[in-house]
N, C-alpha and C positions, 0 to 999 in steps of 0.2 A: 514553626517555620512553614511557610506557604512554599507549595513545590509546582513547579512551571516547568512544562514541556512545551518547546517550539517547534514546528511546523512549517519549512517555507522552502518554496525552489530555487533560492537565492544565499550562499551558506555569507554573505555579507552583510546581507540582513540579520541573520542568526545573530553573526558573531555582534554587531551592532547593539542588537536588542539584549545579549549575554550581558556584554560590558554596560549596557546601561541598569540590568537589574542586577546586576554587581554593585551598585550604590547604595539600591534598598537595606534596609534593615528588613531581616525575619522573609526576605523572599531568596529562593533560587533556583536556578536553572535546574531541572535533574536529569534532562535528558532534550534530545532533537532528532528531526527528522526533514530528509527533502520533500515527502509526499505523503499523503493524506493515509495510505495504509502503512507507510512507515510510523505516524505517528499515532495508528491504531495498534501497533504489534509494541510501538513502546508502554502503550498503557495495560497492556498484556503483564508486563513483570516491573511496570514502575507504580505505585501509590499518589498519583499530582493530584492536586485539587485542580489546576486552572490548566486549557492546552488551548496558547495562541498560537492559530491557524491564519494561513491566507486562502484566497478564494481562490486563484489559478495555481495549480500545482501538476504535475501531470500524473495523469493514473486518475483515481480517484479527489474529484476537487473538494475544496474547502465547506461546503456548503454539505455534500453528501457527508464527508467526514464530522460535520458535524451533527447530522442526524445520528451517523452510526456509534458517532458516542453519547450520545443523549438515550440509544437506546441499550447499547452492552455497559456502559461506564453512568451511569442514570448520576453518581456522586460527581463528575467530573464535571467542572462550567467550561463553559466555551468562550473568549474570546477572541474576536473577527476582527484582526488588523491587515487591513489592503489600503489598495489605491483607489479603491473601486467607492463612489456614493452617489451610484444612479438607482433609482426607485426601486428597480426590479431585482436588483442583488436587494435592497434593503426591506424588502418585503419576504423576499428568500427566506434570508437569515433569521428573522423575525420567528416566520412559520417552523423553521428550522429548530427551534429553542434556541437561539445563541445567550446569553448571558451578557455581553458586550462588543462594540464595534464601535472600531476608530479607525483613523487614515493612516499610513504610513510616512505622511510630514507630522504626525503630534509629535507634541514634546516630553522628554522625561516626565515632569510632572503628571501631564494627564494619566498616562503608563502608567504611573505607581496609583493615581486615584481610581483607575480603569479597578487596576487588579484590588486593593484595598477594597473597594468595591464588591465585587463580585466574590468576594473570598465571604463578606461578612452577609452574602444573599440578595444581595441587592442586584441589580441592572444599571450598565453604564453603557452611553451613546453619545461619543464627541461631538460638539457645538455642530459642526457641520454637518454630521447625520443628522442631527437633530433637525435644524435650520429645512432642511429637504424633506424632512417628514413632514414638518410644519406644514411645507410650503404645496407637498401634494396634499395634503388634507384643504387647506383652503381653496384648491382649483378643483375638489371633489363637492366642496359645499357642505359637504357632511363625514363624521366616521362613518367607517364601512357596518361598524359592532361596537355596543358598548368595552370600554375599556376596560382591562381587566388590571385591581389594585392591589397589589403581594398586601400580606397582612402586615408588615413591616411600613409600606408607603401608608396603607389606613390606619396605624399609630402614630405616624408621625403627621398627616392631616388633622389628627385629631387635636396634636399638641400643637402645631399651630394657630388653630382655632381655639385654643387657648391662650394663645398671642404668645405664646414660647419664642426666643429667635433660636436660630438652629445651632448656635454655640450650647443652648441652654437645651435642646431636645438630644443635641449630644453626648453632654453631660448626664443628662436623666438616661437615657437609652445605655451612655457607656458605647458608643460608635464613634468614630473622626467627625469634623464637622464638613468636611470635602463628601460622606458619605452621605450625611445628611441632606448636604446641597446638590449630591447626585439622584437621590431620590425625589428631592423638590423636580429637580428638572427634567426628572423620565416624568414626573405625575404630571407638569404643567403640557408636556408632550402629548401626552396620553390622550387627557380632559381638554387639548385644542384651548387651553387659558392663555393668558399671556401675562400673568402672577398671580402671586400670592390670591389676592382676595376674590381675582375669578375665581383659583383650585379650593377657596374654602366654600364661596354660593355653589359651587360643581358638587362640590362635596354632598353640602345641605341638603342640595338639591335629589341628587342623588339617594340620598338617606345612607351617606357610609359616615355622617359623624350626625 
Protein backbone atom coordinates (compact mmCIF):
# COMPACT_ATOMS: atom_id res chain seq x y z
CA UNK A 1 0.00 0.00 0.00
CA UNK A 2 1.47 3.40 -1.16
CA UNK A 3 1.14 5.90 1.77
CA UNK A 4 0.40 9.81 0.83
CA UNK A 5 0.74 12.75 2.94
CA UNK A 6 -0.90 15.94 1.84
CA UNK A 7 0.32 19.36 2.36
CA UNK A 8 -1.67 22.46 1.46
CA UNK A 9 -3.07 25.76 2.85
CA UNK A 10 -6.48 25.11 1.39
CA UNK A 11 -8.17 21.96 3.81
CA UNK A 12 -10.61 21.86 0.31
CA UNK A 13 -8.08 20.93 -1.63
CA UNK A 14 -7.05 18.29 0.77
CA UNK A 15 -10.19 17.07 1.24
CA UNK A 16 -10.62 16.96 -2.73
CA UNK A 17 -7.36 15.27 -3.42
CA UNK A 18 -8.46 12.57 -0.25
CA UNK A 19 -11.68 11.67 -2.13
CA UNK A 20 -10.06 11.43 -5.32
CA UNK A 21 -7.26 9.00 -3.86
CA UNK A 22 -9.93 7.11 -2.24
CA UNK A 23 -10.65 5.59 -5.72
CA UNK A 24 -7.12 4.32 -6.06
CA UNK A 25 -6.37 0.91 -5.50
CA UNK A 26 -3.31 0.18 -2.98
CA UNK A 27 -2.79 4.14 -2.35
CA UNK A 28 -3.86 6.27 0.77
CA UNK A 29 -4.05 9.03 2.55
CA UNK A 30 -2.11 8.54 6.10
CA UNK A 31 -1.90 11.80 7.15
CA UNK A 32 -2.12 16.01 6.21
CA UNK A 33 -0.99 19.15 6.87
CA UNK A 34 -1.63 23.18 6.28
CA UNK A 35 2.01 24.07 6.01
CA UNK A 36 5.22 22.86 5.08
CA UNK A 37 6.56 22.07 8.75
CA UNK A 38 3.32 20.76 9.52
CA UNK A 39 3.95 18.24 7.05
CA UNK A 40 7.59 17.91 8.15
CA UNK A 41 6.58 16.84 11.92
CA UNK A 42 4.10 14.51 10.23
CA UNK A 43 6.82 12.59 8.64
CA UNK A 44 8.38 12.56 12.06
CA UNK A 45 5.97 9.56 13.23
CA UNK A 46 4.29 8.60 9.94
CA UNK A 47 6.26 5.89 7.28
CA UNK A 48 4.72 7.68 3.54
CA UNK A 49 6.54 7.06 0.67
CA UNK A 50 5.13 10.11 -1.44
CA UNK A 51 4.21 13.83 0.29
CA UNK A 52 2.26 16.03 -2.16
CA UNK A 53 3.04 19.58 -1.37
CA UNK A 54 2.13 22.94 -2.71
CA UNK A 55 4.39 25.70 -3.39
CA UNK A 56 2.61 28.82 -1.25
CA UNK A 57 1.87 27.71 2.14
CA UNK A 58 2.70 29.96 4.93
CA UNK A 59 5.61 29.50 7.27
CA UNK A 60 7.91 27.51 5.42
CA UNK A 61 6.83 27.09 1.44
CA UNK A 62 6.67 24.11 -0.70
CA UNK A 63 9.97 24.32 -2.37
CA UNK A 64 12.01 24.64 0.95
CA UNK A 65 9.89 21.80 2.27
CA UNK A 66 10.95 20.09 -0.13
CA UNK A 67 14.61 20.27 0.22
CA UNK A 68 14.13 19.58 3.83
CA UNK A 69 12.83 16.44 3.11
CA UNK A 70 14.87 15.29 0.41
CA UNK A 71 17.46 15.94 3.08
CA UNK A 72 16.04 14.26 6.83
CA UNK A 73 13.38 11.79 4.90
CA UNK A 74 16.13 11.01 1.67
CA UNK A 75 13.28 7.73 1.28
CA UNK A 76 10.41 10.13 0.89
CA UNK A 77 9.50 11.40 -3.14
CA UNK A 78 8.22 14.61 -3.37
CA UNK A 79 5.41 15.56 -5.41
CA UNK A 80 4.58 19.39 -6.53
CA UNK A 81 0.98 20.02 -7.30
CA UNK A 82 0.07 23.85 -7.65
CA UNK A 83 -1.11 26.48 -9.80
CA UNK A 84 2.10 27.72 -10.44
CA UNK A 85 4.15 26.60 -14.28
CA UNK A 86 6.26 29.71 -14.63
CA UNK A 87 10.06 28.77 -15.36
CA UNK A 88 11.45 29.98 -12.18
CA UNK A 89 9.30 27.68 -9.78
CA UNK A 90 10.07 24.90 -12.33
CA UNK A 91 13.71 25.17 -12.23
CA UNK A 92 13.22 25.60 -8.33
CA UNK A 93 11.69 22.36 -7.95
CA UNK A 94 13.85 20.68 -10.31
CA UNK A 95 17.10 21.81 -8.27
CA UNK A 96 15.14 21.16 -5.31
CA UNK A 97 14.86 17.00 -6.14
CA UNK A 98 11.18 16.99 -6.47
CA UNK A 99 10.23 13.68 -7.90
CA UNK A 100 7.05 15.09 -9.68
CA UNK A 101 4.97 18.26 -10.61
CA UNK A 102 1.48 18.87 -11.96
CA UNK A 103 -1.09 21.63 -11.94
CA UNK A 104 -3.83 21.83 -9.70
CA UNK A 105 -6.61 21.66 -12.89
CA UNK A 106 -5.03 17.76 -13.67
CA UNK A 107 -7.28 15.22 -13.64
CA UNK A 108 -7.70 12.01 -11.65
CA UNK A 109 -6.00 10.08 -14.08
CA UNK A 110 -2.74 11.91 -14.38
CA UNK A 111 -2.75 11.94 -10.12
CA UNK A 112 -2.81 8.24 -10.08
CA UNK A 113 -0.08 7.99 -13.02
CA UNK A 114 1.90 10.95 -11.26
CA UNK A 115 2.02 8.74 -8.04
CA UNK A 116 2.22 5.10 -9.80
CA UNK A 117 5.05 6.80 -11.11
CA UNK A 118 7.14 8.09 -8.62
CA UNK A 119 6.32 5.13 -6.24
CA UNK A 120 8.00 2.72 -8.83
CA UNK A 121 11.37 5.58 -9.18
CA UNK A 122 10.59 7.10 -11.82
CA UNK A 123 9.94 11.08 -12.51
CA UNK A 124 6.50 12.55 -13.61
CA UNK A 125 5.89 16.19 -15.09
CA UNK A 126 2.26 16.97 -16.47
CA UNK A 127 2.04 17.79 -20.26
CA UNK A 128 2.08 21.40 -19.38
CA UNK A 129 5.27 21.50 -17.24
CA UNK A 130 6.51 19.70 -19.77
CA UNK A 131 5.24 21.81 -22.77
CA UNK A 132 7.27 25.09 -20.81
CA UNK A 133 10.32 23.36 -20.35
CA UNK A 134 10.35 22.46 -23.83
CA UNK A 135 9.57 25.81 -24.65
CA UNK A 136 12.33 27.55 -22.50
CA UNK A 137 14.96 25.17 -23.84
CA UNK A 138 14.17 26.23 -27.36
CA UNK A 139 14.36 30.15 -26.69
CA UNK A 140 17.86 29.19 -24.78
CA UNK A 141 19.07 27.38 -28.04
CA UNK A 142 20.76 24.98 -25.98
CA UNK A 143 20.55 22.85 -22.49
CA UNK A 144 22.06 24.48 -19.80
CA UNK A 145 24.04 20.66 -18.82
CA UNK A 146 24.02 17.40 -20.35
CA UNK A 147 20.93 15.52 -19.07
CA UNK A 148 20.98 13.29 -16.46
CA UNK A 149 19.20 9.56 -17.41
CA UNK A 150 18.02 7.45 -13.98
CA UNK A 151 19.30 3.85 -14.88
CA UNK A 152 15.64 2.81 -15.17
CA UNK A 153 14.99 5.58 -18.32
CA UNK A 154 18.77 4.00 -19.87
CA UNK A 155 16.91 0.37 -19.77
CA UNK A 156 14.10 1.32 -21.13
CA UNK A 157 16.00 3.49 -24.16
CA UNK A 158 17.71 0.50 -24.65
CA UNK A 159 14.61 -1.65 -25.31
CA UNK A 160 13.22 0.72 -27.42
CA UNK A 161 16.11 0.61 -29.68
CA UNK A 162 15.25 -2.67 -29.84
CA UNK A 163 12.01 -1.62 -31.28
CA UNK A 164 10.07 -3.02 -28.15
CA UNK A 165 6.63 -0.90 -28.00
CA UNK A 166 6.11 0.07 -24.27
CA UNK A 167 3.23 -2.24 -23.72
CA UNK A 168 5.98 -4.96 -24.48
CA UNK A 169 9.04 -2.92 -22.34
CA UNK A 170 6.18 -3.11 -19.64
CA UNK A 171 5.62 -6.42 -19.69
CA UNK A 172 9.47 -7.39 -19.74
CA UNK A 173 10.26 -4.67 -16.88
CA UNK A 174 6.96 -5.83 -15.03
CA UNK A 175 5.90 -1.71 -14.60
CA UNK A 176 2.38 -0.16 -16.07
CA UNK A 177 2.70 1.04 -19.33
CA UNK A 178 1.47 4.79 -18.25
CA UNK A 179 4.91 4.39 -16.46
CA UNK A 180 6.73 3.43 -19.19
CA UNK A 181 5.28 6.39 -21.28
CA UNK A 182 6.10 8.60 -18.41
CA UNK A 183 9.52 7.75 -18.62
CA UNK A 184 9.56 8.19 -22.53
CA UNK A 185 8.28 11.55 -21.93
CA UNK A 186 10.69 12.94 -19.11
CA UNK A 187 13.58 11.26 -21.55
CA UNK A 188 12.08 13.07 -24.74
CA UNK A 189 12.22 16.28 -22.25
CA UNK A 190 15.40 15.86 -21.02
CA UNK A 191 17.21 15.13 -24.74
CA UNK A 192 15.26 18.37 -26.22
CA UNK A 193 13.85 15.36 -28.97
CA UNK A 194 10.45 15.45 -30.14
CA UNK A 195 10.22 11.27 -30.39
CA UNK A 196 10.94 8.22 -30.22
CA UNK A 197 13.69 7.98 -32.93
CA UNK A 198 15.45 11.49 -32.01
CA UNK A 199 15.68 9.92 -28.14
CA UNK A 200 17.18 6.68 -29.85
CA UNK A 201 20.07 8.86 -32.30
CA UNK A 202 20.27 11.05 -28.67
CA UNK A 203 20.78 8.09 -27.16
CA UNK A 204 23.62 6.49 -29.87
CA UNK A 205 24.87 9.57 -29.87
CA UNK A 206 25.35 9.97 -26.59
CA UNK A 207 26.89 6.46 -26.14
CA UNK A 208 24.05 5.43 -23.23
CA UNK A 209 22.80 2.38 -25.67
Amino acid sequence: MIQVIIADDHQMFIDGVKLIIKSFENIEVAGEANTGDGALDLLEKIQADIAILDITMPGKDGIDTAKEIRKRFPKVKVLMVTMYKQKEFISQLLAAGVSGYILKNTGAEELHQALLTIQEGGEFFGEEITNEILHSMRHRNAMPEEPHFSKREIEILKLLNDELTSQEIADKLVISFHTVESHRKNMLMKAGVKNTAGLIRYGINGRLI
